[in-house]
LUMPAPA-567053 format. One line per 3 residues: number of its first residue (from 1); their letters; for each residue x, y, z of C-alpha. Coordinates in steps of 0.02 Angstrom, whole numbers, plus 50000, padded with zeros to 5 digits. Each point is the difference from the previous one (the first is absolute). Layout:
NUM	A	X Y Z ~ ...
This chain:
1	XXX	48961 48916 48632 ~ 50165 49920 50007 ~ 50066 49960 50183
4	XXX	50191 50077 50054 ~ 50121 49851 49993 ~ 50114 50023 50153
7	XXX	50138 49860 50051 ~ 50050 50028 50193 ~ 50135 49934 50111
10	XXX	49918 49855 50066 ~ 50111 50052 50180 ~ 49906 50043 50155
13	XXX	50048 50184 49992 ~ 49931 50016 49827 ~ 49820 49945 50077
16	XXX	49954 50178 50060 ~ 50015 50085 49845 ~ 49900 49844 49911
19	XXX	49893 50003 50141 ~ 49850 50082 49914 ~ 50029 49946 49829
22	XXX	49988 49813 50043 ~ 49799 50063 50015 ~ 49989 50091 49886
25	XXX	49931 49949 49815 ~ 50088 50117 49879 ~ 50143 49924 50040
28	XXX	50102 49831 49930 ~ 50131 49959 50153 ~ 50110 49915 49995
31	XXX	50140 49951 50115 ~ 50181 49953 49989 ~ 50183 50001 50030
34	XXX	50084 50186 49997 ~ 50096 49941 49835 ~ 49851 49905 49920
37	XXX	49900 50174 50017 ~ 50121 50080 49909 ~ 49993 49885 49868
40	XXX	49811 49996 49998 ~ 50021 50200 49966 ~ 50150 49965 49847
43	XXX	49888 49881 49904 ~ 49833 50104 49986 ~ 49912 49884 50116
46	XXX	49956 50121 50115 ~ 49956 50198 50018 ~ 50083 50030 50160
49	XXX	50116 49910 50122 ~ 50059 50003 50167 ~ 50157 50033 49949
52	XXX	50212 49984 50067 ~ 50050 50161 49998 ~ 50171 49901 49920
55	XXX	49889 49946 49857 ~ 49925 50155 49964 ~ 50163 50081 49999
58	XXX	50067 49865 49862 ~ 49827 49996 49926 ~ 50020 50017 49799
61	XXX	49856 50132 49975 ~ 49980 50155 50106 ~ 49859 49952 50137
64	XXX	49895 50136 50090 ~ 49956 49967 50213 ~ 49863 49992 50066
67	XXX	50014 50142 50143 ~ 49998 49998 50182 ~ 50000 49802 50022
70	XXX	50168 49907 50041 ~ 50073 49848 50065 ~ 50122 50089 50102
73	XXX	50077 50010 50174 ~ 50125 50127 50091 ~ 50127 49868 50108
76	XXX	49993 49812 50031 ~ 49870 49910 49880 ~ 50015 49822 50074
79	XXX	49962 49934 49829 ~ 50160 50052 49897 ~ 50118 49927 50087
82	XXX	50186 49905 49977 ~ 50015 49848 50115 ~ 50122 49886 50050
85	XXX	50142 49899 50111 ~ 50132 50111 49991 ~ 49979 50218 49974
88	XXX	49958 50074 49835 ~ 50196 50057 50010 ~ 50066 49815 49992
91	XXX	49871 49933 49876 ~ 50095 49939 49850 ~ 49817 49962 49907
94	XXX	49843 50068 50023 ~ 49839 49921 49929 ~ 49890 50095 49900
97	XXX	49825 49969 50012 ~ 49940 49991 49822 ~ 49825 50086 50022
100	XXX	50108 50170 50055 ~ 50016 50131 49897 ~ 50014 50163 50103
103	XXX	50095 49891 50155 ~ 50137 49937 49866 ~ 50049 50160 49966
106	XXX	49979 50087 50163 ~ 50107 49841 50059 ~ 50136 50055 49861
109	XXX	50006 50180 50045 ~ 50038 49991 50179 ~ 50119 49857 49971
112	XXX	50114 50118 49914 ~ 49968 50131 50114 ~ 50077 49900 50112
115	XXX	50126 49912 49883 ~ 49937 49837 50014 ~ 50008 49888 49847
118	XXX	49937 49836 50040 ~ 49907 49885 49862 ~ 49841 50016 49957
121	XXX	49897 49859 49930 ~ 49803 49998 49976 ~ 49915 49854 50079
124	XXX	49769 49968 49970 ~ 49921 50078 50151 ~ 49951 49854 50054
127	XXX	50148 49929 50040 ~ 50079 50173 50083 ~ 49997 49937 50153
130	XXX	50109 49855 50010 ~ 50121 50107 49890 ~ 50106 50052 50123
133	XXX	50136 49880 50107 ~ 50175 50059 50038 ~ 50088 50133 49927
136	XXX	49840 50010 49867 ~ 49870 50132 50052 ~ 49827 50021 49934
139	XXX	49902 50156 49930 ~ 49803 49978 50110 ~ 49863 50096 49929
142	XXX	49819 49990 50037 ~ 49901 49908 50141 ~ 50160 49885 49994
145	XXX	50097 50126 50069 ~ 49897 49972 50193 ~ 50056 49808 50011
148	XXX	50204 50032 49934 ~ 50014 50143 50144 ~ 49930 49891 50107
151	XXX	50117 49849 49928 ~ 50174 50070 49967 ~ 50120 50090 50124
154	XXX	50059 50125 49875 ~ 49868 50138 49940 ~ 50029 50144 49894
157	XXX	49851 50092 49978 ~ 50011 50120 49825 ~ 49875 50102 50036
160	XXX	50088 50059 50145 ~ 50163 49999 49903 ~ 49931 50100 49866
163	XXX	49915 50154 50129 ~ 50182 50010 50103 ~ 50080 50023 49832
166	XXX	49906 50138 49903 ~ 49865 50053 50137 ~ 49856 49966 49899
169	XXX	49857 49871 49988 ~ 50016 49868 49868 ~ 49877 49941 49889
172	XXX	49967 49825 49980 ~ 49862 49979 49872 ~ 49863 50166 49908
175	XXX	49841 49981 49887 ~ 50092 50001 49824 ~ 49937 50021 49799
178	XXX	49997 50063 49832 ~ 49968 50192 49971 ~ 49812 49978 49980
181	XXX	49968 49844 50069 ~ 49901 50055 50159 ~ 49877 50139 50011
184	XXX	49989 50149 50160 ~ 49860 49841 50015 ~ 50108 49897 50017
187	XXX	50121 50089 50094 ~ 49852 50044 50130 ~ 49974 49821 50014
190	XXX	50156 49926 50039 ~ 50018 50142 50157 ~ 49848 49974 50058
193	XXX	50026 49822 50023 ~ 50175 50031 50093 ~ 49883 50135 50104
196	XXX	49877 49836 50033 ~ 50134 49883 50058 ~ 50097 50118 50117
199	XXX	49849 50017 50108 ~ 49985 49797 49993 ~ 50198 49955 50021
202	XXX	49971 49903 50175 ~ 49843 49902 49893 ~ 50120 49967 49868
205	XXX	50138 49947 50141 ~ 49881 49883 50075 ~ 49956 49903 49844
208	XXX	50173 49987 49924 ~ 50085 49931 50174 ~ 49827 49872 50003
211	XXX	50033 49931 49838 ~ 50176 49975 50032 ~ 50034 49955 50200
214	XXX	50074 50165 50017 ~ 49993 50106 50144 ~ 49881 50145 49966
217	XXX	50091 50133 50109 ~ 50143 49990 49895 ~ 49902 50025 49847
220	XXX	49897 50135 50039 ~ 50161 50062 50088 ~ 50098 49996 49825
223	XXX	49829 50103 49914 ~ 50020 50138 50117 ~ 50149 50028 50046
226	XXX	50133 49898 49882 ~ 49908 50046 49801 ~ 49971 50205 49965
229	XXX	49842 50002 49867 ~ 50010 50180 49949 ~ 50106 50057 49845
232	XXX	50036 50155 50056 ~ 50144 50108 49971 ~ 50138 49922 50104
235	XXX	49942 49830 49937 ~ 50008 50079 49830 ~ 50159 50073 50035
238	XXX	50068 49835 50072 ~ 49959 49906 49845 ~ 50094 50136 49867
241	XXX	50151 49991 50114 ~ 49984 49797 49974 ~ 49975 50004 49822
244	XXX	50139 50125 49983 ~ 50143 49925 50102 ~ 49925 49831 49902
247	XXX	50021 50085 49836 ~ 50170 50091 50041 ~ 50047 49812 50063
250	XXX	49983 49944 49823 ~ 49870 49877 50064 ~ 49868 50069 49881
253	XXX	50066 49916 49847 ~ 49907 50105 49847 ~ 49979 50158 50086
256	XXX	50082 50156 49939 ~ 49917 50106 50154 ~ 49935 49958 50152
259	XXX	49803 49954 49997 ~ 49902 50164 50084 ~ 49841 49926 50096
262	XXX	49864 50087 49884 ~ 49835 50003 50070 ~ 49830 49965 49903
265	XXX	49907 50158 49956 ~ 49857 50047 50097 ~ 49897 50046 49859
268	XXX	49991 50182 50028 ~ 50057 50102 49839 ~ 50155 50101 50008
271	XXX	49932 50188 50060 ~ 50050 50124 49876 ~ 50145 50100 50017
274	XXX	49967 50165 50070 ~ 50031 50169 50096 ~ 49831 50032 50040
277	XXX	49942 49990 50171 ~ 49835 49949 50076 ~ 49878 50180 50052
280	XXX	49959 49920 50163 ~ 50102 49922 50136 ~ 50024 49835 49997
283	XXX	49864 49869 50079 ~ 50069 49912 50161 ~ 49966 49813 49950
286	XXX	49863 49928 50095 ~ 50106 49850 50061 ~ 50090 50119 50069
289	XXX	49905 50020 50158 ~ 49983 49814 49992 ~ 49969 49969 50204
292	XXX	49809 50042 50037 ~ 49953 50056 50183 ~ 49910 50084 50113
295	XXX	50109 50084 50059 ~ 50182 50073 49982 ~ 50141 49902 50058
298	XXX	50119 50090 50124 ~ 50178 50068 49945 ~ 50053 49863 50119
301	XXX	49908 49851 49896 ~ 50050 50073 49828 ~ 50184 50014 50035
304	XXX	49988 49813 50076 ~ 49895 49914 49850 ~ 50135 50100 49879
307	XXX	50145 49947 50086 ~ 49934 49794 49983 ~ 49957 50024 49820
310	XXX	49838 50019 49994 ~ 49940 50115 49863 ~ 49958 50192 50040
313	XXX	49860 50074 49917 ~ 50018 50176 49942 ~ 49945 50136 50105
316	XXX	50068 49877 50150 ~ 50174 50055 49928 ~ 49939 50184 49973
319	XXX	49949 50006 50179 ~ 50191 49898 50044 ~ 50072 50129 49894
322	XXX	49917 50151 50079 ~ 49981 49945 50186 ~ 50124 49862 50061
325	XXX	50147 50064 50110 ~ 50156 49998 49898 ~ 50067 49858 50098
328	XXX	49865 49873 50023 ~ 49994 50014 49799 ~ 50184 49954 49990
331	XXX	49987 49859 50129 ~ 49834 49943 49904 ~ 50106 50006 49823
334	XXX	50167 49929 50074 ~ 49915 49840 50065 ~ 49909 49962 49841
337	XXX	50192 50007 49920 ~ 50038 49866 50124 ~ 49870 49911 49961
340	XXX	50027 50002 49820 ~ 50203 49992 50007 ~ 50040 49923 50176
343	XXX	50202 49977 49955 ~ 50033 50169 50042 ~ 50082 50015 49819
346	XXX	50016 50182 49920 ~ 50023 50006 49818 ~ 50093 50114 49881
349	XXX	50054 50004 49830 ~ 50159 50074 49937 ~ 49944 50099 49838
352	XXX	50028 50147 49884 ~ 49869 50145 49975 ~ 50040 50033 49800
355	XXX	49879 50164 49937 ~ 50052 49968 49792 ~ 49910 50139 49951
358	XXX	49938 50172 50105 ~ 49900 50069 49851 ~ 49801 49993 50051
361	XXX	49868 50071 49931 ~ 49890 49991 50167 ~ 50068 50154 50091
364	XXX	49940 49901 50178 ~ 49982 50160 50127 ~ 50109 49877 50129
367	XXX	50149 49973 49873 ~ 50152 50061 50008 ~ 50087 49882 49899
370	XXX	49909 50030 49841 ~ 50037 50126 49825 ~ 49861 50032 49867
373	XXX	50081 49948 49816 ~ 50135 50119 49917 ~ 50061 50048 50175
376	XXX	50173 50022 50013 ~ 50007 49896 50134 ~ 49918 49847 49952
379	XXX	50106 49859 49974 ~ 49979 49815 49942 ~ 50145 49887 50025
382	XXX	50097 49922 49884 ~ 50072 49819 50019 ~ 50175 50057 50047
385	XXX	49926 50094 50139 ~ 49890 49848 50036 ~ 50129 49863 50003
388	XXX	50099 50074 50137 ~ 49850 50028 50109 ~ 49950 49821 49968
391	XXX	50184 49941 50028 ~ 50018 50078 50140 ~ 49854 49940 50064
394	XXX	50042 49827 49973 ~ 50175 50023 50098 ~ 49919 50077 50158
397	XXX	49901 49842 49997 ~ 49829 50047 49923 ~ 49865 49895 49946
400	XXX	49875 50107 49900 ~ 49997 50154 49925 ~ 49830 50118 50042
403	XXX	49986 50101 49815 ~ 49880 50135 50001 ~ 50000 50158 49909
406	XXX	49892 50155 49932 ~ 49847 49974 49877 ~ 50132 50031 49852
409	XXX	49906 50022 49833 ~ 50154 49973 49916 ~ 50043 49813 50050
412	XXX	49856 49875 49933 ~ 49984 49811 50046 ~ 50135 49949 49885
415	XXX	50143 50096 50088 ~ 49924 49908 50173 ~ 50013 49860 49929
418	XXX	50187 50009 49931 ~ 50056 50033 50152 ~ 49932 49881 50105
421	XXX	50045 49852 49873 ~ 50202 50144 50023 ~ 49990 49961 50175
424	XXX	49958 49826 50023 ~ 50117 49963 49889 ~ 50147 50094 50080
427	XXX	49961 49983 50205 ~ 49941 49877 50108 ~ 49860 50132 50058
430	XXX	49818 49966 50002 ~ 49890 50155 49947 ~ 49879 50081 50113
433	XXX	49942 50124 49893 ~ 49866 50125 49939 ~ 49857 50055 50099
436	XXX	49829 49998 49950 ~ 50012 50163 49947 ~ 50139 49976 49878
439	XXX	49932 49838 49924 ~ 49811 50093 49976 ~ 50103 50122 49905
442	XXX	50075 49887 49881 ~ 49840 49892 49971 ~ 49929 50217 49947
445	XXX	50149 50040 49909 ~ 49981 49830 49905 ~ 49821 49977 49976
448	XXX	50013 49814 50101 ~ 49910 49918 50123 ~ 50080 50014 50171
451	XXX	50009 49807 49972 ~ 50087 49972 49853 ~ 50136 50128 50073
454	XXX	50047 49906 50147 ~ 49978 49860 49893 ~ 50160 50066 49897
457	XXX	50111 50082 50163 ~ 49989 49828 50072 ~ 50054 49907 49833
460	XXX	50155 50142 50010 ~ 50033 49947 50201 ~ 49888 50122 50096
463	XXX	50004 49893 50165 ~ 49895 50106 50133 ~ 49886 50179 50006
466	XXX	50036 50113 50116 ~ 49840 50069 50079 ~ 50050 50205 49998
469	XXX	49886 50124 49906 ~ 49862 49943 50142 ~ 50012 50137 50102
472	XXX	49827 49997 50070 ~ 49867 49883 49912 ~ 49871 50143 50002
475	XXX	49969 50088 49832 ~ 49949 50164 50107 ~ 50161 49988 50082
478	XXX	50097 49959 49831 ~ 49910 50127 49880 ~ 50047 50138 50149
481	XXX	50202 49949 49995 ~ 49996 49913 49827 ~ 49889 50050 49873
484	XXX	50096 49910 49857 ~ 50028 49849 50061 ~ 49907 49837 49992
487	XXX	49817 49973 50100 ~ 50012 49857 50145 ~ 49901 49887 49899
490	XXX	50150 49991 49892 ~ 50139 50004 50108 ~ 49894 49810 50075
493	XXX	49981 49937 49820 ~ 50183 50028 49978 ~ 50023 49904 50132
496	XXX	49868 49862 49974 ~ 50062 49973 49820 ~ 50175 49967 50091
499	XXX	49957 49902 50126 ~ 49896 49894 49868 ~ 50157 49969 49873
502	XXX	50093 49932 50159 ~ 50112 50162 50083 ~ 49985 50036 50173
505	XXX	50000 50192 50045 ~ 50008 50110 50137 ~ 49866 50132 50050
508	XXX	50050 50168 50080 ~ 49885 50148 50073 ~ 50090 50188 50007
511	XXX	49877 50109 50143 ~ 50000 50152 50069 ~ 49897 50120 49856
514	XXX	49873 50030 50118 ~ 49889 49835 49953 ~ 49878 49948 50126
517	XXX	50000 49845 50113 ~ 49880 49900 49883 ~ 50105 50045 49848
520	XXX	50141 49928 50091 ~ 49889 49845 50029 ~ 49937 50019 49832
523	XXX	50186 49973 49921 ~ 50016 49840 50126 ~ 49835 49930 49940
526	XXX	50051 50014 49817 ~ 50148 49919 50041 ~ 49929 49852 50107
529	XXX	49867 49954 49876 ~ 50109 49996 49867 ~ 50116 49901 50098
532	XXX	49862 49866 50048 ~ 49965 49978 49836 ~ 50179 49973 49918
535	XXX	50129 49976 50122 ~ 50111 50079 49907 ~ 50067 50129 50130
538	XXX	50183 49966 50101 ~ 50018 50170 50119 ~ 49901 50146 50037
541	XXX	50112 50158 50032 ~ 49934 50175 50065 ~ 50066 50160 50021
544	XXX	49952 50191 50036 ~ 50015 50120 49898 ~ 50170 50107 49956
547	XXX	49948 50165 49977 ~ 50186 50106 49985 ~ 50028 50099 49854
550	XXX	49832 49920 49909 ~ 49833 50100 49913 ~ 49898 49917 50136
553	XXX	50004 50079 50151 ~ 49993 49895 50181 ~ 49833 50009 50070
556	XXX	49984 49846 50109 ~ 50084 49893 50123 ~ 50151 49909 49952
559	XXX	50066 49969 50153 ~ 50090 49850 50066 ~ 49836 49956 50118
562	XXX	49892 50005 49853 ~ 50122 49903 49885 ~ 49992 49861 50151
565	XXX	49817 50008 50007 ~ 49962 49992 49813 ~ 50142 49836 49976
568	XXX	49903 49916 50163 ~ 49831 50026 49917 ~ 50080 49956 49834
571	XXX	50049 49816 50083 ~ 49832 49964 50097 ~ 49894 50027 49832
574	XXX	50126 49915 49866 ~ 49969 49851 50101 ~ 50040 49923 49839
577	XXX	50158 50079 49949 ~ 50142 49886 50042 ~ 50126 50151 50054
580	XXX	50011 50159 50038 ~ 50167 50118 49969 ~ 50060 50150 50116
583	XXX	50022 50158 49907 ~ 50166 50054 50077 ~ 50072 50085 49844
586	XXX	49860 50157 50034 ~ 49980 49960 50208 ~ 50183 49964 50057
589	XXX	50062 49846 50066 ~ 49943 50022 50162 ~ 49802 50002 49969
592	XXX	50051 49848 49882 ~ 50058 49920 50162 ~ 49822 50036 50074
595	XXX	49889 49944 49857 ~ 50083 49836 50015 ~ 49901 50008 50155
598	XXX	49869 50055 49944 ~ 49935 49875 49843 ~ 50149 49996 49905
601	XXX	50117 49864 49949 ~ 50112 50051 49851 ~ 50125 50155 50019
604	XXX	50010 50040 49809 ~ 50142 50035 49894 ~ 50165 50046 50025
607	XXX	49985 50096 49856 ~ 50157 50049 49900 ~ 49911 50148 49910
610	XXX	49849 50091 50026 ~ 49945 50147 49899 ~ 49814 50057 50041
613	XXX	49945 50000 50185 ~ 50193 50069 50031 ~ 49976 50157 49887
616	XXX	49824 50022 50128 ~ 50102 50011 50159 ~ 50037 49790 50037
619	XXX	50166 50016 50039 ~ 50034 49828 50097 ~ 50135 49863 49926
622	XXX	50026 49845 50061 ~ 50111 49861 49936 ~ 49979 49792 50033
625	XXX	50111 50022 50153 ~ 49892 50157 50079 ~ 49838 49915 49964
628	XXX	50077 49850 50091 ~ 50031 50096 50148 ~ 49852 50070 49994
631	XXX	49893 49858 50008 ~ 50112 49910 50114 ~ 49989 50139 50129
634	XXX	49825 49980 49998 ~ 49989 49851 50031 ~ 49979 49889 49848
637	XXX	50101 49883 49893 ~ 50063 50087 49818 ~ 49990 49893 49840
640	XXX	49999 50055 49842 ~ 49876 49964 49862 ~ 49956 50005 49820
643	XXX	49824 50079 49934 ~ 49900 49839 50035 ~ 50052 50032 50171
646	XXX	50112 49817 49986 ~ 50141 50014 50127 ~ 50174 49996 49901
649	XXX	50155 49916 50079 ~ 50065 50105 50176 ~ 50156 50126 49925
């Protein structure tokens, strides 16, 4: 059997990922410069690489990524740094160090960000060092970058530059290949060896700083604490917000898009597209009760261990759910948001709610919104009607346009796909469109794989899925509200298939139908294991049910308490969602203001339109300025955001 040929970045924070492959025999490894691994990769000399995220972005051939391993970090790196005698402001030439791929351009970006233009000139890396004297900086990267702190009075770190810009992680370096060229094997491999070497950072510390005179604190300090490991989806979201602001930079010569971060496949078939729903409830996971004891934990313990991190198993969170005081919840869920976004920062978006279409075939017992075909009220817009939402949209200072619509049998993939390539080439807006629902309906109405689908809204500018059509992740609960529309299994490989061809999403839950507890958790679960294994989800978003003037009559609690109780649960067990955003278009501002106490840290939209939940009974509208109030009044710091949850320039 052929061994994998990997080429690494021969830099101390590259050694944990490498650390179990550099025993193990099915693998060739190799090490090298960042830029020499990318050439390694161009000329067929090896399968995978360690690879810049810069030269994957440029790369000449669409790659795939190996998932959930990243070099990556959220603030100062230490190791990507600009050095010299004077500030980065009066530099009049900066050194480039000629092994950097991802650094050079990060370098470039935030230069003009700032509107800096000094020269730029590529010196070997071995000579980096000495490159800078006077007015002439120098671009650090790698274990250099611990002696030039140490040497020059002038240190700006980019790492650090990079998170106070846009808010997000950046990504320094991801496994990288040809479609096909590693195996779920493969891809098993590669993680478990990153697994191996985080548990063995301080022995990898100790050896590097032994070899080279270092200090071993400050290595094992810079493995912990400086280098994030995990490509997860703020990491993931980090790196499309570089590649894009790269591309839009016009420093991606040969591009004619920006490069989405595809992921290699996991080697599970595409599930067949389907209404039917499973006889039995669902199995609850076996990891999910992952914490073996003798006995059960007290309310007290749980609500601690949640609100550090650590994971909660599942009926711990039905017992949280059913039997923790209202307020110890909250406190529980508002110090894991502080733990996970310390800044005090509340996001929102400014955005337009655009329903193209209200014909729908699924006659959803909650839906107001909705006509069956022929009805005499059922509308699809035209473009006219379109532009001037759209424009308007633009002039009140949106960002994104959220398009979803009825299951319309009359509009196939073709008239999607017109007008996405209609709008992207008309506004400056990026698409956040079609549920699951919608997109398992045109895969049916077309005879496609879900796949190939997405495959050919993304080629037309789909940017982001929205996560409705969830309402509970419980096909007992769904065939009961929603007989017609898709099972839960689908609704995930929607969203697997889209997190897999590179968009991020958002996931949503609608209660209050009179599911149980563990149906509740059930939705979560689905969520979070979906979530571990693609990353691909931005925000979670809940809300109870709005009953007015609907086929489904209110049987449960939708109360503010609950709605508080559900979003703290909702933030304890997505311990790997990266946000979570108040629902204050069907609660009201003012239980917004709470939620941001209790787990939250995004306040929305200020929506310009909204069409469904309003024709339920949501009556609230809020514009930039109210939501600003809002969230100042309670205590936080407003800035708005785009879909990757990347902060965007204060108004």
């Amino acid at each position: 059997m052929s061994k994998l040929r990997l080429a690494a970045v021969s830099f101390l924070n590259a050694r944990p990922i490498t650390y179990g492959l550099e025993r193990d025999d099915r693998v060739d490894l190799r090490f090298d410069l960042p830029a020499r691994c990318a050439d390694l990769l161009a000329a067929g000399e090896v399968d995978l690489a360690l690879l810049p995220t810069a030269s994957y972005a440029g790369f000449a051939e669409d790659l795939r990524v190996v998932p959930g391993v990243a070099v990556a970090g959220r603030g100062p790196v230490r190791t990507v740094v600009v050095v010299g005698e004077v500030p980065l402001q009066q530099m009049t030439e900066i050194a480039l160090d000629a092994a950097s791929r991802s650094s050079a351009l990060l370098l470039k970006l935030l230069l003009r960000e700032r509107g800096l233009a000094p020269a730029l000139v590529e010196v070997a890396h071995d000579q980096i060092l000495d490159a800078a004297a006077g007015t002439r900086g120098a671009l650090i990267i790698g274990d250099a970058g611990f002696v030039a702190t140490e040497r020059f009075e002038h240190v700006t770190d980019l790492g650090r530059e990079w998170t106070a810009l846009t808010g997000l992680p950046f990504v320094y370096a991801l496994w990288a290949g040809r479609a096909g060229a590693a195996t779920p094997a493969d891809v098993a491999l590669l993680r478990d060896s990153l697994r191996s070497g985080l548990a063995h950072r301080a022995e990898i510390a100790r050896g590097w700083a032994e070899a080279r005179r270092m200090d071993p604190a400050v290595c094992e300090s810079y493995l912990l604490h400086n280098i994030r490991y995990t490509l997860g989806a703020e990491e993931l979201s980090g790196a499309a917000a570089f590649i894009t602001r790269a591309f839009h930079a016009g420093l991606l010569p040969g591009r004619t898009s920006p490069t989405p971060v595809r992921l290699y496949d996991d080697g599970r078939p595409e599930r067949p597209i389907t209404n039917a729903r499973t006889t039995a409830p669902l199995a609850v996971p076996a990891s999910q009760d992952s914490r073996p004891r003798a006995r059960a934990l007290s309310l007290d313990t749980l609500l601690a261990d949640a609100a550090a991190g650590l994971r909660l198993g599942f009926d711990d969170a039905a017992r949280l759910y059913d039997q923790a005081p209202t307020l110890e919840l909250g406190a529980a869920a508002d110090a894991r948001r502080r733990r996970m976004h310390g800044d005090d920062v509340v996001t929102y978006i400014i955005d337009r709610n655009v329903n193209y279409t209200n014909v729908c075939v699924t006659r959803c017992k909650f839906c107001n919104f909705y006509r069956p075909p022929g009805h005499k009220e059922g509308y699809t817009l035209d473009r006219y009607v379109l532009a001037q939402k759209l424009q308007e949209t633009v002039d009140l200072g949106g960002v994104q346009i959220l398009l979803q619509g009825g299951l319309n049998p009359e509009l196939p993939l073709s008239w999607y796909e017109d007008l996405f390539r209609w709008m992207k080439a008309n506004f400056p807006l990026a698409i956040h469109g079609l549920s699951p629902e919608e997109i398992r309906y045109i895969a049916e109405i077309e005879s496609l794989p879900l796949r190939t689908v997405i495959e050919r809204l993304v080629a037309a500018g789909l940017d982001s899925i929205p996560g409705g059509g969830a309402e509970i992740l419980d096909d007992d609960v769904r065939r009961n509200i929603s007989p017609l529309k898709c099972s839960t299994e689908t609704w995930l490989e929607v969203m697997r298939q889209g997190h897999a061809l590179g968009l991020r999403t958002t996931a949503t839950m609608v209660f209050g139908f009179g599911e149980t507890s563990r149906q509740v958790l059930t939705h979560l679960e689905h969520l979070r294991a979906l979530q571990d294994e693609t990353a691909g989800f931005t925000a979670f978003i809940c809300w109870p049910f709005q009953a007015e003037g609907t086929r489904l009559k209110l049987k449960d609690d939708t109360s503010a308490v609950r709605y508080l109780r559900t979003f703290a649960l909702s933030r304890l067990y997505l311990d790997n969602f990266p946000s979570l955003q108040v629902s204050w278009p069907t609660m009201g501002p003012d239980v917004g203001q709470v939620a941001l106490r209790f787990g939250g840290n995004d306040f929305g939209s200020a929506m310009i339109e909204e069409n469904v939940v309003s024709q339920a009974g949501a009556v609230f509208k809020l514009g930039a300025a109210d939501i600003e109030r809002y969230v100042r009044a309670a205590g936080f710091v407003p800035r708005r955001r785009n879909m990757r949850y990347e902060l965007l320039p204060a108004s």
